[in-house]
C-alpha positions as CSV (number, residue, x, y, z in Angstrom):
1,X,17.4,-2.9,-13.5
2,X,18.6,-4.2,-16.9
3,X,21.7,-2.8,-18.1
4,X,21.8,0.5,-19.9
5,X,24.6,2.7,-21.2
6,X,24.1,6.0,-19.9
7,X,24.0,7.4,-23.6
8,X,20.6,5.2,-23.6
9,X,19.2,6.7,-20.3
10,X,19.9,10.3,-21.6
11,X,18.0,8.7,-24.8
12,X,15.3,7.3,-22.9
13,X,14.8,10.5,-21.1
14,X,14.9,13.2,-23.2
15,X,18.2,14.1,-20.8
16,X,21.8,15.4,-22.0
17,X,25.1,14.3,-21.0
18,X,27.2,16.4,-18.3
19,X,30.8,15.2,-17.6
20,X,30.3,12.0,-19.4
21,X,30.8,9.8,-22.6
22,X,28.0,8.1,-22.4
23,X,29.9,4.7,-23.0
24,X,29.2,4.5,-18.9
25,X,27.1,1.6,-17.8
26,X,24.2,1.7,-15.1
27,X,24.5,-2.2,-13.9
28,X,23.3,-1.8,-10.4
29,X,19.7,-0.2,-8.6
30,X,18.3,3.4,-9.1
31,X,17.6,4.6,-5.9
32,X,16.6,8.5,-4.8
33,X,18.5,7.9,-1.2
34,X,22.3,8.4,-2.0
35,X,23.4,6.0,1.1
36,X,21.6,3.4,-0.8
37,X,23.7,3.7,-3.6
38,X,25.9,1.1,-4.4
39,X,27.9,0.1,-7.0
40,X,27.4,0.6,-10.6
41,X,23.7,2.8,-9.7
42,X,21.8,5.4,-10.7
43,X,21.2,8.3,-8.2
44,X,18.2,10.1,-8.7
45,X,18.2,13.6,-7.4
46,X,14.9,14.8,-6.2
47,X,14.1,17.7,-4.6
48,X,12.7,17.5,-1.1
49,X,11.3,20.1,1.2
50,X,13.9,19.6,3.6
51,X,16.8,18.5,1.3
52,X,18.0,18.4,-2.7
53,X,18.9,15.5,-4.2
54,X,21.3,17.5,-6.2
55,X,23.1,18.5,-3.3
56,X,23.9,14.9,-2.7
57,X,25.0,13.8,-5.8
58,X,29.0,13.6,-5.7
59,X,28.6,11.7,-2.6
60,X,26.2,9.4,-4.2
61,X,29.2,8.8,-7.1
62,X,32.0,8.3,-4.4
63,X,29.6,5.3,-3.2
64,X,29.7,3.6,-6.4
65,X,27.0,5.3,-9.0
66,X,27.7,5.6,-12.2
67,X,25.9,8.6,-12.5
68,X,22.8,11.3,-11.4
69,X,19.9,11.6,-13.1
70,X,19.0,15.1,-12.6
71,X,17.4,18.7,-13.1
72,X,20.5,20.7,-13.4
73,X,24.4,20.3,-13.7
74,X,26.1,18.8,-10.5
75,X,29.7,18.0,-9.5
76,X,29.6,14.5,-10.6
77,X,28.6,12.8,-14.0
78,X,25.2,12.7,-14.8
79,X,22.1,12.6,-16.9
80,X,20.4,16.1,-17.1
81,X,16.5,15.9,-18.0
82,X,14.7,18.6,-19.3
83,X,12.6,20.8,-17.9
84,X,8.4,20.3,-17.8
85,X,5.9,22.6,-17.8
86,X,4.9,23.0,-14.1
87,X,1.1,22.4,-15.1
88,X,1.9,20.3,-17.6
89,X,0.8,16.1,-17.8
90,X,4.4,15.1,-15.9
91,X,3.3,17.4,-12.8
92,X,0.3,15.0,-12.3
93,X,1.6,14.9,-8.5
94,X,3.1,17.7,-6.9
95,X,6.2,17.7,-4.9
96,X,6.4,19.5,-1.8
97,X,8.7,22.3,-1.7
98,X,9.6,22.1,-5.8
99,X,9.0,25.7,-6.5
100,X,10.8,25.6,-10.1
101,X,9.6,22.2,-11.4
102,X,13.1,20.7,-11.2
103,X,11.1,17.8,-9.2
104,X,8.7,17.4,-11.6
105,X,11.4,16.8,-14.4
106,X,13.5,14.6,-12.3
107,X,10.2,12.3,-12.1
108,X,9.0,12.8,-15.6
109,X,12.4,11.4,-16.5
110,X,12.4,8.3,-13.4
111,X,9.2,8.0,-15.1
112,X,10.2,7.3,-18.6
113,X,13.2,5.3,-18.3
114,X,10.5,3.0,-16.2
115,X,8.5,3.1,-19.1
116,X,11.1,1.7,-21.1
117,X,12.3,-1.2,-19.1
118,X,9.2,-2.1,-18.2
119,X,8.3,-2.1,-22.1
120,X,11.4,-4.2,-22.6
121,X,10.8,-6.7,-20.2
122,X,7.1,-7.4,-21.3
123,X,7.8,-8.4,-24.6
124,X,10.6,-10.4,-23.4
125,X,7.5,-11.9,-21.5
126,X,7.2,-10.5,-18.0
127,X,3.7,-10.0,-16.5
128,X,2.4,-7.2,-14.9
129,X,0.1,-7.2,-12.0
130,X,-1.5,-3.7,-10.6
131,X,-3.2,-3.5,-7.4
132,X,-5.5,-0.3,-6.1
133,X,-8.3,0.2,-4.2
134,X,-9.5,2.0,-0.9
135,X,-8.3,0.2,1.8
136,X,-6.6,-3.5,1.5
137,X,-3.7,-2.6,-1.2
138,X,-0.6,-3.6,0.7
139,X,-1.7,-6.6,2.1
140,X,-2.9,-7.9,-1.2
141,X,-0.3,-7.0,-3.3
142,X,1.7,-9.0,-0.6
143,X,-0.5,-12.2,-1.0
144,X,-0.4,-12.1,-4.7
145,X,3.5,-11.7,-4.6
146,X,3.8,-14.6,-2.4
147,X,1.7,-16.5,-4.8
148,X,3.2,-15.7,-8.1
149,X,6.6,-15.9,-6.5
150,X,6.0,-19.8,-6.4
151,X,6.1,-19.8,-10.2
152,X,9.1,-17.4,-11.0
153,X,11.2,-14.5,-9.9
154,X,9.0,-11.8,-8.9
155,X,9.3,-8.0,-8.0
156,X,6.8,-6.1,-5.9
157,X,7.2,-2.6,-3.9
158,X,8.2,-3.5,0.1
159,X,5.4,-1.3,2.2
160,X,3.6,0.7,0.6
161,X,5.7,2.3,-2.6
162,X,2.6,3.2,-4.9
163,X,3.1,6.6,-6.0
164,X,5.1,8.7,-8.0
165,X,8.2,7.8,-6.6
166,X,7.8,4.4,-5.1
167,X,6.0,3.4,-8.2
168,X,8.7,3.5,-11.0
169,X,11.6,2.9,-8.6
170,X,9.8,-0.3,-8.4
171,X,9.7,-1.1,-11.9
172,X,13.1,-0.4,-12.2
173,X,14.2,-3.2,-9.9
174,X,12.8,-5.7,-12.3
175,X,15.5,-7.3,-14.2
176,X,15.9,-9.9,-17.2
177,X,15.1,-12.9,-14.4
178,X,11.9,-11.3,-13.4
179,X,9.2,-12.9,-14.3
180,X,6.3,-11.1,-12.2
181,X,5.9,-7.8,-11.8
182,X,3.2,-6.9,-8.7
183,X,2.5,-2.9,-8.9
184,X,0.3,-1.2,-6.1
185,X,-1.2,1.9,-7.2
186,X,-2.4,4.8,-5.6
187,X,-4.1,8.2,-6.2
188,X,-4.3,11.7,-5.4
189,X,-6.7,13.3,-8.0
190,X,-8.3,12.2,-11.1
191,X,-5.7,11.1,-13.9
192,X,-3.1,10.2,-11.1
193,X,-3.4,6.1,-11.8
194,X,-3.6,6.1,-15.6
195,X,-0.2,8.1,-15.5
196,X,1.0,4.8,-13.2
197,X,-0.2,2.8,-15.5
198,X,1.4,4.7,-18.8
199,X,4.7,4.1,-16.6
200,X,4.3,0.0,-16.2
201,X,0.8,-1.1,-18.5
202,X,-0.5,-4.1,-16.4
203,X,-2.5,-6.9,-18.2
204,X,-3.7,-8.5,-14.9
205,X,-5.6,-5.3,-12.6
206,X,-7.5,-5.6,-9.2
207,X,-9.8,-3.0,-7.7
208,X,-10.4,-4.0,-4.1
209,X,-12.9,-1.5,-3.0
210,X,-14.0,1.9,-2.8
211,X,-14.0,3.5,0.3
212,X,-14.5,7.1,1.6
213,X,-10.6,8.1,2.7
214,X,-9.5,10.9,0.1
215,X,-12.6,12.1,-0.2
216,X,-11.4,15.6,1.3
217,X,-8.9,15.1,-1.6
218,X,-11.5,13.4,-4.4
219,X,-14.8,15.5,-3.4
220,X,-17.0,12.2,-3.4
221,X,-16.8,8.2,-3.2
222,X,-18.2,8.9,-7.1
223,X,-15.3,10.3,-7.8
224,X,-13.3,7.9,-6.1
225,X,-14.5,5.2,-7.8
226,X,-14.1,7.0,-11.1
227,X,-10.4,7.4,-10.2
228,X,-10.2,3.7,-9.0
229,X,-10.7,2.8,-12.7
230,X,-8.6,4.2,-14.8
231,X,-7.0,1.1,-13.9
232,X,-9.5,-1.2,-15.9
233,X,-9.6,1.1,-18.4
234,X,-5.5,1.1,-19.3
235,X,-6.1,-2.9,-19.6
236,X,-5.5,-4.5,-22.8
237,X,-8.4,-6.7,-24.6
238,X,-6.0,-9.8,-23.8
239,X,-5.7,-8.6,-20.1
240,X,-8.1,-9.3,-17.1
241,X,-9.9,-7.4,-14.6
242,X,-10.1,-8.7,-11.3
243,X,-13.2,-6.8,-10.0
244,X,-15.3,-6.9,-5.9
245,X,-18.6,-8.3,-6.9
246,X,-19.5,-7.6,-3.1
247,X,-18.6,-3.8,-3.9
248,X,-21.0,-1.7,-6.6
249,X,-18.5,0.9,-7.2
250,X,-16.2,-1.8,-8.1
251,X,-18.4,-4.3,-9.9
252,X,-19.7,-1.2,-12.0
253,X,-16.2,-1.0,-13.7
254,X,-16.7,-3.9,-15.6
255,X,-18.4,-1.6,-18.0
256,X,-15.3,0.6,-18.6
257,X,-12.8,-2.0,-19.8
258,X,-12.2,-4.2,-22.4
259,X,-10.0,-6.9,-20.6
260,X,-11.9,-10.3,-19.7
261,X,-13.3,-9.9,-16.0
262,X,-13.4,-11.9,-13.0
263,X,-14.9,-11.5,-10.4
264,X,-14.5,-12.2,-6.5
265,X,-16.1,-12.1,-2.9
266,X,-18.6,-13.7,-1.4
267,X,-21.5,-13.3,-3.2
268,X,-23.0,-16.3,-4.9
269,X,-22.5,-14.7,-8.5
270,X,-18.7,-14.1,-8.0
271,X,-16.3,-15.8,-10.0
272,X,-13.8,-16.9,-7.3
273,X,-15.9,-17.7,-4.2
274,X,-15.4,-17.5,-0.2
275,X,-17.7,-19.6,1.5
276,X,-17.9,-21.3,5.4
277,X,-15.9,-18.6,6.9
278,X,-14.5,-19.5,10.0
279,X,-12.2,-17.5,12.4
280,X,-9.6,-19.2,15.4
281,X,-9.5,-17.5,18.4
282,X,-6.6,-15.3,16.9
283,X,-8.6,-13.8,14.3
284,X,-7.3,-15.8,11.6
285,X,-9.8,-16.8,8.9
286,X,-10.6,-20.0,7.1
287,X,-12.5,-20.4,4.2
288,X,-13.5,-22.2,1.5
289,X,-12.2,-21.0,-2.0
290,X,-14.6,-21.5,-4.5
291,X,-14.2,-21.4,-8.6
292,X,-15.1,-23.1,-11.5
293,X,-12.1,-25.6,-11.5
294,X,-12.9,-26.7,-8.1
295,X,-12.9,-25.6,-4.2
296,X,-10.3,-25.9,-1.8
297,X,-9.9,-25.1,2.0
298,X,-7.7,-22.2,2.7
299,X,-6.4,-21.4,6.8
300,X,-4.7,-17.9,6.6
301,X,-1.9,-17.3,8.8
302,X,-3.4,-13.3,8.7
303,X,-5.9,-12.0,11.1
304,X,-8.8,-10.2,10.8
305,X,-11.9,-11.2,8.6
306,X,-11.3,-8.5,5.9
307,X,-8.5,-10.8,4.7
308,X,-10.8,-13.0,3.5
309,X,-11.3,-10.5,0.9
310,X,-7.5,-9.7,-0.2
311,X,-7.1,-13.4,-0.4
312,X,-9.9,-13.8,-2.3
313,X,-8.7,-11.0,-5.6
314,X,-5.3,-12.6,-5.0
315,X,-6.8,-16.2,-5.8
316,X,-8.2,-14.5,-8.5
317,X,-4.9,-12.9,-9.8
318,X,-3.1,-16.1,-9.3
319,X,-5.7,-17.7,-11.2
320,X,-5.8,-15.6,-14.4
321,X,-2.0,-15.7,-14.4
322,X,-2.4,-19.7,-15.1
323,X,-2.1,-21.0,-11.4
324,X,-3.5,-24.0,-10.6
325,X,-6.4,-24.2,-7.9
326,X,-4.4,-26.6,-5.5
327,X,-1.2,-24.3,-5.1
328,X,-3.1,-20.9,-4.9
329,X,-4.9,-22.5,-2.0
330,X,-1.6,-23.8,-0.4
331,X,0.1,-20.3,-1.2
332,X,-2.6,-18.6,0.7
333,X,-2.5,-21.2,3.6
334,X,1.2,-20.7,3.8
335,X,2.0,-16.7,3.3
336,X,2.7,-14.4,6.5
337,X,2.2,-10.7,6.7
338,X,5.5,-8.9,5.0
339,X,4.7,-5.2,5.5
340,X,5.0,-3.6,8.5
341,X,2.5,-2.5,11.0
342,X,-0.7,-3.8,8.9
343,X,-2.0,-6.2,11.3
344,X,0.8,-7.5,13.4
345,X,-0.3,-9.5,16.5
346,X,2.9,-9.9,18.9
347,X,2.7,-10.4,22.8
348,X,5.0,-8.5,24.9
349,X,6.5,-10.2,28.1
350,X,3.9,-9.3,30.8
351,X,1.7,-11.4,28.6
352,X,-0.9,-8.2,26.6
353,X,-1.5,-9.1,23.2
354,X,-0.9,-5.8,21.0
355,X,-2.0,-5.6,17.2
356,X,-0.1,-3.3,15.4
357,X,-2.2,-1.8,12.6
358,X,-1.0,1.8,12.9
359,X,0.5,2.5,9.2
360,X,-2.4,3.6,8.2
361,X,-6.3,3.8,8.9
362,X,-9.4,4.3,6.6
363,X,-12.9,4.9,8.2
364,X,-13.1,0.7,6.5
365,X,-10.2,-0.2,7.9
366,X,-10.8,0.9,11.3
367,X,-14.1,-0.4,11.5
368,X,-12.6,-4.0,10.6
369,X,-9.7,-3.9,12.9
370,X,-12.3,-2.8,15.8
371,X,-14.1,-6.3,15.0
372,X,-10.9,-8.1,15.0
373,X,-9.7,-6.8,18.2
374,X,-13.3,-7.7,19.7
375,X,-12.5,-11.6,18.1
376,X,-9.2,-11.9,19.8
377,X,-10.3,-10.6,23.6
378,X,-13.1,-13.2,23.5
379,X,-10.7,-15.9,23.0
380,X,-9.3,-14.8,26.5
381,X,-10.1,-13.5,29.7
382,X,-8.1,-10.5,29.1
383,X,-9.9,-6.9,28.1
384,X,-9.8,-5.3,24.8
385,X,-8.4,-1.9,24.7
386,X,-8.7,0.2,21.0
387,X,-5.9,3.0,20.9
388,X,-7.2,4.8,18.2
389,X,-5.6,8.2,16.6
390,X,-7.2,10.3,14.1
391,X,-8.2,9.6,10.5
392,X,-6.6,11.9,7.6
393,X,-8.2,13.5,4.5
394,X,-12.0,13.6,5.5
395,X,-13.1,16.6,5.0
396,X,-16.4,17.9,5.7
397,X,-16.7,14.4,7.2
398,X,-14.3,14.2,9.6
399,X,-16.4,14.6,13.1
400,X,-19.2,12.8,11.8
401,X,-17.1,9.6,11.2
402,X,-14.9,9.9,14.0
403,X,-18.1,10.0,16.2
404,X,-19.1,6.6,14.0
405,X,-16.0,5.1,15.1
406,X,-16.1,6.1,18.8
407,X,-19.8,4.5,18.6
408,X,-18.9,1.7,17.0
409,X,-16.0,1.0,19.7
410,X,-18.7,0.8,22.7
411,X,-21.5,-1.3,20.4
412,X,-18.6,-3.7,20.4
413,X,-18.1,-3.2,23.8
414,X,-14.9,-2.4,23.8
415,X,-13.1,-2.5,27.3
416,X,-11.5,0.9,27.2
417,X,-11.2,3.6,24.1
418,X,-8.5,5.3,24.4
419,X,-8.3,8.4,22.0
420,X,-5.1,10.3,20.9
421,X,-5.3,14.0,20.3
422,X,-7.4,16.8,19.9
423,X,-8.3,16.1,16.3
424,X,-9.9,12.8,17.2
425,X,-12.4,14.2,19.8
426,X,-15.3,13.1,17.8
427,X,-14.4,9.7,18.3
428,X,-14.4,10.5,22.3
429,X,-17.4,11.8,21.8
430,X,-19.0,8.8,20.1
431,X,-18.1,6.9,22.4
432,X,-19.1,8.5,25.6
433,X,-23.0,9.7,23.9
434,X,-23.3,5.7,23.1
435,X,-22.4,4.6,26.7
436,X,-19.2,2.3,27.5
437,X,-19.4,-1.5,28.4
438,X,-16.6,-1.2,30.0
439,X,-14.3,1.8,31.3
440,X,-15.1,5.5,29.9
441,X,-13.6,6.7,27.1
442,X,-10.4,8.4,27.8
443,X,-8.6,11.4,25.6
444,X,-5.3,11.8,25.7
445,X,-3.1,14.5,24.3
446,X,0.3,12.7,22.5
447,X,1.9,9.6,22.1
448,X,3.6,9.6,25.5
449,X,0.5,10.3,27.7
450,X,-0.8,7.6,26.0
451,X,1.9,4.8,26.7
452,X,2.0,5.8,30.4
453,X,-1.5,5.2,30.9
454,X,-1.1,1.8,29.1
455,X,1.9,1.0,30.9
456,X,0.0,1.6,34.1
457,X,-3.7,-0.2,33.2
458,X,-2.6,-2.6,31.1
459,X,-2.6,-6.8,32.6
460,X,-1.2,-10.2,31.2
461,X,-4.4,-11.4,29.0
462,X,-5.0,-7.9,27.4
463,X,-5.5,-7.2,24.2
464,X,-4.4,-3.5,22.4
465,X,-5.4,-2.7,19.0
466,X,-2.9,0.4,18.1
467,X,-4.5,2.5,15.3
468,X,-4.5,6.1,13.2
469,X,-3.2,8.0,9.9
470,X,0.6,7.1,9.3
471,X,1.4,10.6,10.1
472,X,0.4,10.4,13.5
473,X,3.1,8.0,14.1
474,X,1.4,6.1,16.9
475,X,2.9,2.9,16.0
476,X,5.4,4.0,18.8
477,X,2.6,2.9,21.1
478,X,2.5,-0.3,19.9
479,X,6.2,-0.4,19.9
480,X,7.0,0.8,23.4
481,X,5.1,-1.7,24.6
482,X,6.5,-4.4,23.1
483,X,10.0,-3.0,24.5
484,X,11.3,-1.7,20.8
485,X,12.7,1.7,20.6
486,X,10.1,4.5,20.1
């Protein structure tokens, strides 16, 4: 972060000092986790449902903060915000377990002293990228972060830091060096991305897609799309709008902003262009990028043929920030996966390939990594084997998709579906009413049940595709077989 007095960041927030001068200088990070504090900081106390951030703050100090930035008084110096109105525009999200809205002013102020370094460092010059859709954030914001990083200092959230938290913490790592900042935006509701974009206005935005996870949340993939731009909309008329011309929710925002857009995708009428799309036998695709200065071959080091698309709206990105053609097509050719757990192909000892795509999983994404699993076991003689968990925040859809799924896995012929708890029993289902080309289906109750059937069935040549909602944490399949600790 640049450096501010803490008389500024009490400024900046609306806060008051407490057992301070204010002459105190905030020269190192802001983080919300106090044994990440190190010298010259800002701790951030937020209220948890397990723990308080206020209860942490005189330890944060004795690691080398300058000070807290939080709800109340606490035994060390500190920054005290004001209280918001629990319903109010700063309680956009909600905080579990913040019963008297002492989370929602902590954020409300992380929030605005964002907003004011971010404002600082854009009209020093700094550019500001934001990134949302459906399914394919992460991986794009990684691709255009590995591109623009080629032309300057550039910030970007590790994972998957696109909310209310992650979001502005973000922005506050930017300093007077960065040149690029790449934001990755989420949402909850309606209303929940413009408030991200109040925090850091981006000039250059991408919508990837609109999908149907959330829509337990959203009510409809109308709706979703609806909340997907507010994003074009917060663009300024000198900004751009990188839009999907393959996706009709997506190519529909052009209407609802007044930045220049550009388009990508593979259709013929998109502005930047995939075409001859090829995949080796580890799923990795090639392509030709297309545009108007020119076409150039691009071999991602990714896998999976859905990458084609994230590469694509990061060509685009790269483009409209002034990148020339030839080095967004060797930046593409050259950047690996940085994220964890999004598509991670490793081999483990005994020889069984296992893709690690288990941070997350939309009905989209699933369906994709199912085709790239399919792509890699036909390269081999080994079988394909789709560990597959349940999928969060579907609603009234849930069984019906979950069924898709579990279909989809034997159309592909899929060796051996292997299903992890109750909630996905749809999938089962699916699966066993469309008939198996290999093995039947097989539900399994937890994590462990799971690894010791692997560990038992599983032979050198065999390929595992690991994947379900974050919160089922069955990435400790994926990494028990590959001998890490679960």
């Amino acid at each position: 972060m640049i450096a501010l007095t803490l008389k500024e960041v009490a400024e900046v927030t609306g806060g008051r000092l407490h057992r301070a001068t204010g002459d105190e200088t905030v020269t190192g990070t802001v983080e919300f986790d106090s044994r990440a504090v190190g010298p010259g900081g800002l701790f951030v106390a937020v209220p948890g449902a397990r723990v308080d951030g206020h209860d942490f703050a005189a330890r944060a100090v004795e690691a080398g903060a300058v000070a807290v930035l939080a709800a109340r008084e606490v035994d060390a110096p500190a920054v005290v915000v004001p209280p918001v109105a629990v319903d109010g525009p700063s309680r956009v999200y909600a905080l579990a377990g913040d019963t008297d809205g002492s989370g929602a002013a902590v954020l409300a102020g992380l929030a605005a002293l964002a907003r004011e370094v971010a404002r600082r460092l854009t009209a020093a010059g700094m550019l500001t990228v934001g990134v949302t859709g459906s399914a394919g954030k992460t991986s794009t914001k990684d691709l255009i972060a590995a591109l623009l990083a080629a032309r300057g200092a550039t910030v970007a959230p590790p994972g998957s830091f696109n909310n209310e938290i992650g979001h502005p913490w973000t922005v506050l790592r930017a300093d007077e060096h960065t040149r690029h900042l790449v934001l990755e935006l989420s949402a909850r509701g309606a209303g929940h991305i413009a408030a991200l974009c109040d925090v850091a206005p981006p000039r250059i935005g991408a919508v990837l897609n609109v999908g149907t996870s959330h829509v337990d949340e959203f009510g409809s993939q109308e709706a979703i799309a609806q909340a997907k731009g507010e994003l074009v909309e917060a663009l300024p008329e000198d900004g751009v709008a990188v839009l999907n011309a393959d996706d009709p929710y997506v190519s529909a925002m052009a209407g609802r902003t007044k930045a220049r857009v550009l388009t990508f995708g593979l259709a013929e009428h998109a502005d930047v262009r995939g075409t001859e799309v090829e995949l080796d036998a580890r799923a990795r695709p090639s392509f030709t990028l297309v545009t108007e200065a020119g076409a150039a071959r691009v071999d991602l080091r990714l896998h999976g043929a859905h990458q084609v698309a994230n590469a694509l709206a990061a060509a685009a990105v790269a483009l409209a920030a002034g990148m020339p053609l030839a080095d967004v097509a060797t930046g593409l050719s050259t950047a690996r996966a940085v994220s964890a757990r999004r598509m991670a192909v490793e081999t483990t000892d005994d020889g069984v390939t296992v893709v690690n795509d288990a941070y997350n999983a939309s009905p989209e994404a699933t369906r994709e990594a199912l085709k790239t699993l399919v792509t890699i076991s036909r390269s081999g003689n080994g079988r394909a084997w789709a560990v597959l968990g349940p999928l969060a925040e579907l609603g009234a859809e849930h069984d019906r998709v979950h069924e898709e799924i579990g279909r989809l896995a034997a159309s592909l012929a899929v060796h051996r579906l292997v299903v992890v708890g109750a909630a996905a029993q749809p999938m089962h289902r699916g699966a066993s009413l469309a008939g198996s080309c290999g093995e039947e289906p097989v539900l399994v109750s937890d994590v462990d049940a799971a690894v010791d059937l692997l560990r038992a069935e599983l032979r050198a040549g065999d390929v595992v595709l690991v994947k379900a909602a974050n919160a089922r944490r069955l990435w400790r399949i994926a990494d028990a077989l590959l001998g890490s600790r679960a």
